[in-house]
C-alpha positions in Angstrom: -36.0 29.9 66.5 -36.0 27.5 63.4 -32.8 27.1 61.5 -33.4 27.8 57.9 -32.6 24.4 56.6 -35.8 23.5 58.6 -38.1 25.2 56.3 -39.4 22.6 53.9 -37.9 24.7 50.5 -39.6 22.1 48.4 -43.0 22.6 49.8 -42.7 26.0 49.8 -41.6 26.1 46.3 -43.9 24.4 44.8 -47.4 26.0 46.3 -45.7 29.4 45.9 -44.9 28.8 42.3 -48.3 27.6 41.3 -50.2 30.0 42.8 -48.3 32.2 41.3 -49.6 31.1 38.2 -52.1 33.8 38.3 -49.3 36.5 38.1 -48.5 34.3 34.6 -51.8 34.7 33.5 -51.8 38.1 34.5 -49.2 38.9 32.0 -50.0 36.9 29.1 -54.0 38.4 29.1 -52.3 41.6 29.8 -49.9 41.7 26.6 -51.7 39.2 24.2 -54.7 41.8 22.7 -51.5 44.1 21.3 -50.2 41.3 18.5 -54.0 40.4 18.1 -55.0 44.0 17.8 -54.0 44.3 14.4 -56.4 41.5 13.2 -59.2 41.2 15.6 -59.9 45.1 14.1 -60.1 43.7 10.9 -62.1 41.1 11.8 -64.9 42.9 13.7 -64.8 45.5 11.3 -63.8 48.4 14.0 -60.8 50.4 11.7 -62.9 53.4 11.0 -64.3 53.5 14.6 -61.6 54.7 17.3 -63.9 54.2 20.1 -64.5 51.1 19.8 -60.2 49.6 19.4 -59.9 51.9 22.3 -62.8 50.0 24.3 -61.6 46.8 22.5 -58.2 47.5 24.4 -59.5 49.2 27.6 -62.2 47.1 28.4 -60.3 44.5 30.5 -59.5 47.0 33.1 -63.1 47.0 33.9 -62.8 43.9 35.3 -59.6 44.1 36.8 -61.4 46.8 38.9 -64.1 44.4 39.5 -62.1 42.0 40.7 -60.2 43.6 42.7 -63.2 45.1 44.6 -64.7 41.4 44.9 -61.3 39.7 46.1 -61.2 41.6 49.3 -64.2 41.0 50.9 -64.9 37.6 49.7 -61.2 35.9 50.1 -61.5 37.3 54.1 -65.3 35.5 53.8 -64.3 32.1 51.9 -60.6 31.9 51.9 -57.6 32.6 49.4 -58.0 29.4 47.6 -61.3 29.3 46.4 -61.1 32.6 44.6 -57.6 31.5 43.4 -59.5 28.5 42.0 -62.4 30.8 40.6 -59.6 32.9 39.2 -58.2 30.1 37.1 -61.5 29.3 35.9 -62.6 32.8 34.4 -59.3 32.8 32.8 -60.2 28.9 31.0 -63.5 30.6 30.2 -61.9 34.3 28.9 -59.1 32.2 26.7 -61.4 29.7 24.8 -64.9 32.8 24.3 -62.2 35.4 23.1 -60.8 33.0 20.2 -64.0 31.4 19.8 -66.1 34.5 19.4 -67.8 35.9 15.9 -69.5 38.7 18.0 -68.0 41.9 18.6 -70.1 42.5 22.2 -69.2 38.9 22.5 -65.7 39.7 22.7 -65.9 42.5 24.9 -67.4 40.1 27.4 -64.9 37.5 27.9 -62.8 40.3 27.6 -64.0 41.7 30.7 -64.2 38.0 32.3 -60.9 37.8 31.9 -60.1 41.5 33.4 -62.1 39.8 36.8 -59.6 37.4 36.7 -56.6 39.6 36.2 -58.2 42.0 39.2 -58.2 38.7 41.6 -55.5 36.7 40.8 -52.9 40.4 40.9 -54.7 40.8 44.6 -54.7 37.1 45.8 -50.9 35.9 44.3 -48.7 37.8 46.2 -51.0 37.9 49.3 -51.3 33.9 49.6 -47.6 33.7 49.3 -47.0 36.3 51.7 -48.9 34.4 54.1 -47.2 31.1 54.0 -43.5 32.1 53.7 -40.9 32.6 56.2 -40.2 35.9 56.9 -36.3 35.7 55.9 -37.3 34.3 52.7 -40.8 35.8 52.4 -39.4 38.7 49.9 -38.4 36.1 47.4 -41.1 34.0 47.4 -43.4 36.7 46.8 -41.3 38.1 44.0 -41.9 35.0 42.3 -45.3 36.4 41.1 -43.6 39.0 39.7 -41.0 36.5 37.9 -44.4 34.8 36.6 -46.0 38.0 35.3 -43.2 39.3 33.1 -42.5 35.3 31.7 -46.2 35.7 30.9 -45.8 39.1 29.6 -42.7 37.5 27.4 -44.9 34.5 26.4 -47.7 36.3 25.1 -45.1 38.7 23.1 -43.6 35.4 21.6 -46.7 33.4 20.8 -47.8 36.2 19.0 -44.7 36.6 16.9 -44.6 32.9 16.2 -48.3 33.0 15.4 -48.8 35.9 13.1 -47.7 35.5 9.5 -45.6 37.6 8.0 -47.4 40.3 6.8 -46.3 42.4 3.5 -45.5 46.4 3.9 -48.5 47.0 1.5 -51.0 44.9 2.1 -54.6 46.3 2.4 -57.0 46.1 5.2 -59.5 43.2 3.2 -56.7 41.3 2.4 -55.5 41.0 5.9 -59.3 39.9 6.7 -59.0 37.6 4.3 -55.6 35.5 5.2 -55.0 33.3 8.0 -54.2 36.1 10.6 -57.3 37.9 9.8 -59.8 35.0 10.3 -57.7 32.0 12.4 -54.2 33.4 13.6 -55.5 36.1 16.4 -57.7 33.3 17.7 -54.9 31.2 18.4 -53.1 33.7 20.3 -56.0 34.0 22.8 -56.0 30.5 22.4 -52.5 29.3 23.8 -53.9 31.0 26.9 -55.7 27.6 27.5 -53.1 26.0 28.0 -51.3 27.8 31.4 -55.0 28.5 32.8 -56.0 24.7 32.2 -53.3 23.9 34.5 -53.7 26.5 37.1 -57.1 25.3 37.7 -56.1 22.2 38.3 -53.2 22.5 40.3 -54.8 24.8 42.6 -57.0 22.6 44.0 -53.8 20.6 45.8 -52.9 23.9 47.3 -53.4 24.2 51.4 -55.6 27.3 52.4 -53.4 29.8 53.9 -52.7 29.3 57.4 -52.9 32.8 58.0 -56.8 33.1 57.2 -57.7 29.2 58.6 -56.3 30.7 62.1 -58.1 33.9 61.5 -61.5 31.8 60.7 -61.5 29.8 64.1 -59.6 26.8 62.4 -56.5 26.9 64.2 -55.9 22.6 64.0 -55.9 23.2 60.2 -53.5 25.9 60.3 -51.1 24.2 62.1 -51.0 21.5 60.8 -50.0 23.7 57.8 -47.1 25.6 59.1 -45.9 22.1 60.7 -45.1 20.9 57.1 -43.5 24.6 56.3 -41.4 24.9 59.6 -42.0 22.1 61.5 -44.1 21.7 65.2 -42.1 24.4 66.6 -42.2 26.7 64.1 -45.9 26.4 64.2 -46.5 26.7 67.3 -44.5 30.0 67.2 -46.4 31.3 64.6 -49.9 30.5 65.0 -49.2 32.6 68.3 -48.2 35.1 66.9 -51.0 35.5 64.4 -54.0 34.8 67.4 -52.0 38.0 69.1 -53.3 40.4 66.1 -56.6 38.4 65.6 -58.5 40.4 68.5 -58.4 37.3 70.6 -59.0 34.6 68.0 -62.1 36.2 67.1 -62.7 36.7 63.7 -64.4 40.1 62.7 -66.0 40.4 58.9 -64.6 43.4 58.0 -66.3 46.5 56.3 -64.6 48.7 54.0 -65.7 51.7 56.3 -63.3 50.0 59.0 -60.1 50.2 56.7 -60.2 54.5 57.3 -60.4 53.9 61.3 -57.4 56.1 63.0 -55.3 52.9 64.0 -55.6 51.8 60.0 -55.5 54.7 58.1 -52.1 55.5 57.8 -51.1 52.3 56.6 -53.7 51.9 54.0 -52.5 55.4 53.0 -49.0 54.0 52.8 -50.2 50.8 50.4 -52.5 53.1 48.5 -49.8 55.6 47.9 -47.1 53.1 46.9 -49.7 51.8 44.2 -50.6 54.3 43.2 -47.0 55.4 42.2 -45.9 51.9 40.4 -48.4 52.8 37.7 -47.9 56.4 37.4 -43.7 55.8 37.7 -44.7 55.7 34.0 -42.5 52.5 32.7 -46.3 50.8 31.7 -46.5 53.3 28.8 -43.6 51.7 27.1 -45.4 48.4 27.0 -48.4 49.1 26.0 -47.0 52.4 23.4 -44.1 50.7 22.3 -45.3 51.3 18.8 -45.8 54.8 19.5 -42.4 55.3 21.8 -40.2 53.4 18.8 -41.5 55.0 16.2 -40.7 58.5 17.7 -37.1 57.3 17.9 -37.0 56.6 14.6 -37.5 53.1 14.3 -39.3 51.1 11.1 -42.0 48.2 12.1 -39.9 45.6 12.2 -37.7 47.3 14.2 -40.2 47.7 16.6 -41.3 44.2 16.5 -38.1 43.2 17.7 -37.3 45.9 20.5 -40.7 44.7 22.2 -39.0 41.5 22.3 -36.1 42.9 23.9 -37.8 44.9 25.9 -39.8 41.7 27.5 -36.2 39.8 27.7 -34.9 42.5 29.8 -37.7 42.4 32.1 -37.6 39.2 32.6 -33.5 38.8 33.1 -33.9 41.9 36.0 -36.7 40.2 37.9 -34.4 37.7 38.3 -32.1 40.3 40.2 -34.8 41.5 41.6 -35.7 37.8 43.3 -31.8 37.7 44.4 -31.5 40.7 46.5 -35.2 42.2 47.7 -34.3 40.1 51.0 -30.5 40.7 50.8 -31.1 44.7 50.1 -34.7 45.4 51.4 -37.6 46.7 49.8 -37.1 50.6 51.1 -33.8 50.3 49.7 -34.7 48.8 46.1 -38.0 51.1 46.1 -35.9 53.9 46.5 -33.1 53.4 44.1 -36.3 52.3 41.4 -37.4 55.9 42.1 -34.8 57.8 41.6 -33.3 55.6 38.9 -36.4 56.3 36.9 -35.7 60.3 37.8 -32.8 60.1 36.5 -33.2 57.9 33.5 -36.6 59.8 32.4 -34.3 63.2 32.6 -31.9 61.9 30.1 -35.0 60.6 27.8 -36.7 63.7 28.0 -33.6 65.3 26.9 -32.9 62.8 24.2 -36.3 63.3 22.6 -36.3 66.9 23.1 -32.9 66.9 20.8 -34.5 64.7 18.7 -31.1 62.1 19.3 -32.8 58.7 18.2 -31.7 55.2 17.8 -29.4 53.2 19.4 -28.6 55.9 22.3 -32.8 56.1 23.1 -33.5 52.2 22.4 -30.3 51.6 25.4 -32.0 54.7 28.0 -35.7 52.5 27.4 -34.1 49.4 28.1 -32.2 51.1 31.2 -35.9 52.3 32.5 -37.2 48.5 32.2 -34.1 47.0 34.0 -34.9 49.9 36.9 -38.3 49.1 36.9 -38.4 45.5 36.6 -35.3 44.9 39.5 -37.4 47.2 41.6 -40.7 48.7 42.0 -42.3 46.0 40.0 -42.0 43.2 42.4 -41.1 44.9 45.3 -44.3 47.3 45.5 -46.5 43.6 45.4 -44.1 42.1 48.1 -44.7 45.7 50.6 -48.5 45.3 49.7 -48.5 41.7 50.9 -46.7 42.8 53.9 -47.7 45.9 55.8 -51.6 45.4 56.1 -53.2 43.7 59.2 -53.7 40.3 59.3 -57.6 40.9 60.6 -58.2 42.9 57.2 -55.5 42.1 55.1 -57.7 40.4 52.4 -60.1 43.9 51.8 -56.9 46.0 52.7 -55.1 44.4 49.9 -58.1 45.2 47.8 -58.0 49.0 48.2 -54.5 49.1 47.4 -55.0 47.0 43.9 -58.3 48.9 42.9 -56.2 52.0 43.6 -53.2 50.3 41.4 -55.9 49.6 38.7 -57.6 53.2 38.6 -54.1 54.3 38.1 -52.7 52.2 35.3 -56.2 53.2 33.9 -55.3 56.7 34.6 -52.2 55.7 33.1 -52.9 54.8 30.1 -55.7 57.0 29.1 -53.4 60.2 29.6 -50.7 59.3 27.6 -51.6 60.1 24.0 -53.3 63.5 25.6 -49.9 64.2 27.6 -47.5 63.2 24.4 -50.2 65.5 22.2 -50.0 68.2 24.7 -46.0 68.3 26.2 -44.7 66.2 23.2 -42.7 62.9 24.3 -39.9 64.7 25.6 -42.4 66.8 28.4 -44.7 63.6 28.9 -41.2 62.0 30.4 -40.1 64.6 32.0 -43.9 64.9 33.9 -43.1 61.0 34.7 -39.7 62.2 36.0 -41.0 65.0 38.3 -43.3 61.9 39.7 -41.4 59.6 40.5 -38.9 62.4 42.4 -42.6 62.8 44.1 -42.3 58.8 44.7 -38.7 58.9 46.3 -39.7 61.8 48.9 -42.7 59.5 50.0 -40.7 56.3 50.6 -37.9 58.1 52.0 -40.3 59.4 54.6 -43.3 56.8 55.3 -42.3 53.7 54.3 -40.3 51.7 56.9 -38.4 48.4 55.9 -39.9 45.2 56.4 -37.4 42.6 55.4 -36.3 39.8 57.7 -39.5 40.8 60.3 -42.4 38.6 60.8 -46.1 40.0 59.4 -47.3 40.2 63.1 -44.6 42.6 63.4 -44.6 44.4 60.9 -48.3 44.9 62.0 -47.3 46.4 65.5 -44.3 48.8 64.1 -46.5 50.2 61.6 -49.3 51.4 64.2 -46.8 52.4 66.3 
């Protein structure tokens, strides 16, 4: 067995972290619409018209479903890194036609180019990491495109508070079209996009294939000489025989998405759907993309709010962090569960809070309490089980159904809130989120086993068995 001090960190490091870069641009396309919303309306003349901000908002998601269908099938067909690469280039393309655009249907396009890019990059990440990491370390690795998502989440909330003038209490709608934010400011926003994606796309293409699909596609010299540099000869060796064990022989099978919901696969894929399912409807994604609403309700101003977003996205970075330190020290059942029922708990105490109609400081700490749960916790660690428990043989459309499933959810999501917070008021809606993620702790508790420190191949076996 390799010492750890074999493992060539550096190596490791550095293809982990720029692949990763998808996660980054994840979050900053995610996030950047909300500062832009205010003056993109404006701009496209789409006030009076609710459909159409909704779609405006929404429409992103209709790629990330897209993408996520496409990512399966074709990253088993042509590899991780080619779709990584295609990735990086629909986000260059997304960036500059958003800012560029005079066209409302315009902008709805590279909208939705953009949402394909967010639906591969969120499958393909964590997976390529997964497959070239260690399994001692393979936990943090992975959680490094987690790291990358919230510092793009924070990015995008920054760029557009740098960006954006200040804009008066009073001003009127034509004279916010008519200043700098209404006609030049929201395109830089999309804009700065450029900048991450540019070098994604070019850093990608000095990335290695991942060793785990080159041995899976009949090109086992290529894939050792990969896991040489991670591990050394040894190491290699070890693992490539490990990975031709699952691999029916050596002999590579396309895979149909019929096959996933075979006997000997459906319980696991149940497991991944399940699990991805929850980390949307967990609820904590409301808060992001309602902060307005959620602040406001706890009776804060607008510039409050501006600045409790901002706090909101510090926090969520500074618990990813703890979240990097111990998923391999604590496990992921362990941090899955204590996510679940910290969220119970927390969503309990909000419920009552807004129910009481106690607002301020006291609500402002519980919502930052829920984003430090979230973000040390079923945030990364749901992406790192993801990247783990599926086969290697069908990994690639496995890890597909699981992230269409994730993105019909935080469509779900997202859709439901107003209708919930109109129909239960706030303090029911978090109580509803509450009762789910009880629902979320039972299911982990019971089906998911843990999966640190244990090897993918093995994984794979324990999970059948």
């Amino acid at each position: 067995m390799i010492e750890k001090n074999k493992f060539n960190n550096r190596f490791l490091l550095s293809i982990s972290l720029v692949t990763a870069m998808g996660g980054l641009l994840f979050g900053y396309d995610w996030v950047v619409i909300g500062g832009a919303k205010p003056f993109y309306e404006k701009f496209f003349n789409i006030t009076s018209s609710p459909s159409l901000q909704g779609w405006a908002m929404s429409c992103a998601l209709i790629g990330c479903l897209l993408g996520a269908i496409c990512s399966g099938i074709l990253s088993d067909r042509h590899g991780r890194k080619k779709l990584l690469i295609a990735a990086a280039f629909l986000f260059v393309i997304s960036a500059y036609g958003t800012g560029a655009t005079n066209n409302f249907t315009h902008f709805i396009i590279y909208r939705i180019i953009g949402g394909i890019g967010i639906g591969l990059a969120s499958n393909l990440s964590p997976m390529y990491i997964a497959e070239v990491s260690p399994s001692a370390t393979r936990g943090r690795f992975v959680s490094l495109n987690q790291l990358t998502i919230v510092i793009g989440i924070l990015a995008a909330q920054l760029a557009n508070w740098q960006i954006a003038e200040p804009v008066p209490e009073n001003i009127t709608d034509l004279e916010i079209l008519n200043s700098w934010n209404g006609q030049t400011g929201w395109r830089y926003m999309f804009w700065m996009e450029l900048i991450p994606a540019g070098l994604f796309f070019l850093l990608m293409f000095f990335v290695p294939e991942s060793p785990r699909w080159l041995a899976a596609n009949g090109k086992s010299i290529q894939s050792k000489i990969i896991l040489s540099k991670i591990g050394g000869d040894i190491y290699a060796e070890n693992e490539l025989k490990k990975i031709k064990s699952t691999l029916d022989d050596g002999k590579n099978q396309i895979i149909n998405l019929r096959q996933l919901f075979e006997p000997s696969l459906k319980k696991i894929i149940i497991i991944g759907v399940v699990i991805a399912v929850f980390q949307q409807w967990c609820g904590i994604n409301v808060i992001f993309n309602y902060a307005e609403e959620i602040f406001k309700a706890a009776g804060y101003g607008v510039s409050d709010i501006l600045f409790n977003i901002v706090i909101t996205g510090s926090v969520n970075l500074v618990f990813t962090f703890i979240a990097i330190a111990t998923v391999d020290r604590w496990g992921r059942r362990s941090l899955m569960l204590f996510g679940a029922g910290g969220l119970a708990g927390i969503y309990a105490l909000m419920g009552i809070a807004y129910f009481f109609q106690i607002s301020g400081l006291p609500l402002l700490i519980l919502v930052i309490s829920a984003i430090a749960c979230y973000a040390m916790s079923l945030a990364p660690v749901t992406w790192v089980v993801l990247s783990e428990i599926f086969p290697n043989r069908v990994r690639g459309a496995a890890m597909s159904v699981a992230t269409v499933a994730l993105w019909s959810a935080c469509f779900i999501l997202t859709y439901t809130f107003p209708l919930l917070n109109d129909f239960f008021g706030t303090s029911g809606t978090f109580w509803l989120y509450g009762l789910i993620s009880v629902g979320g702790f039972i299911f982990i508790y019971k089906k998911l086993p843990e999966t640190k420190g244990k090897s993918l191949e093995q994984i794979e076996e324990e999970i059948k068995n």
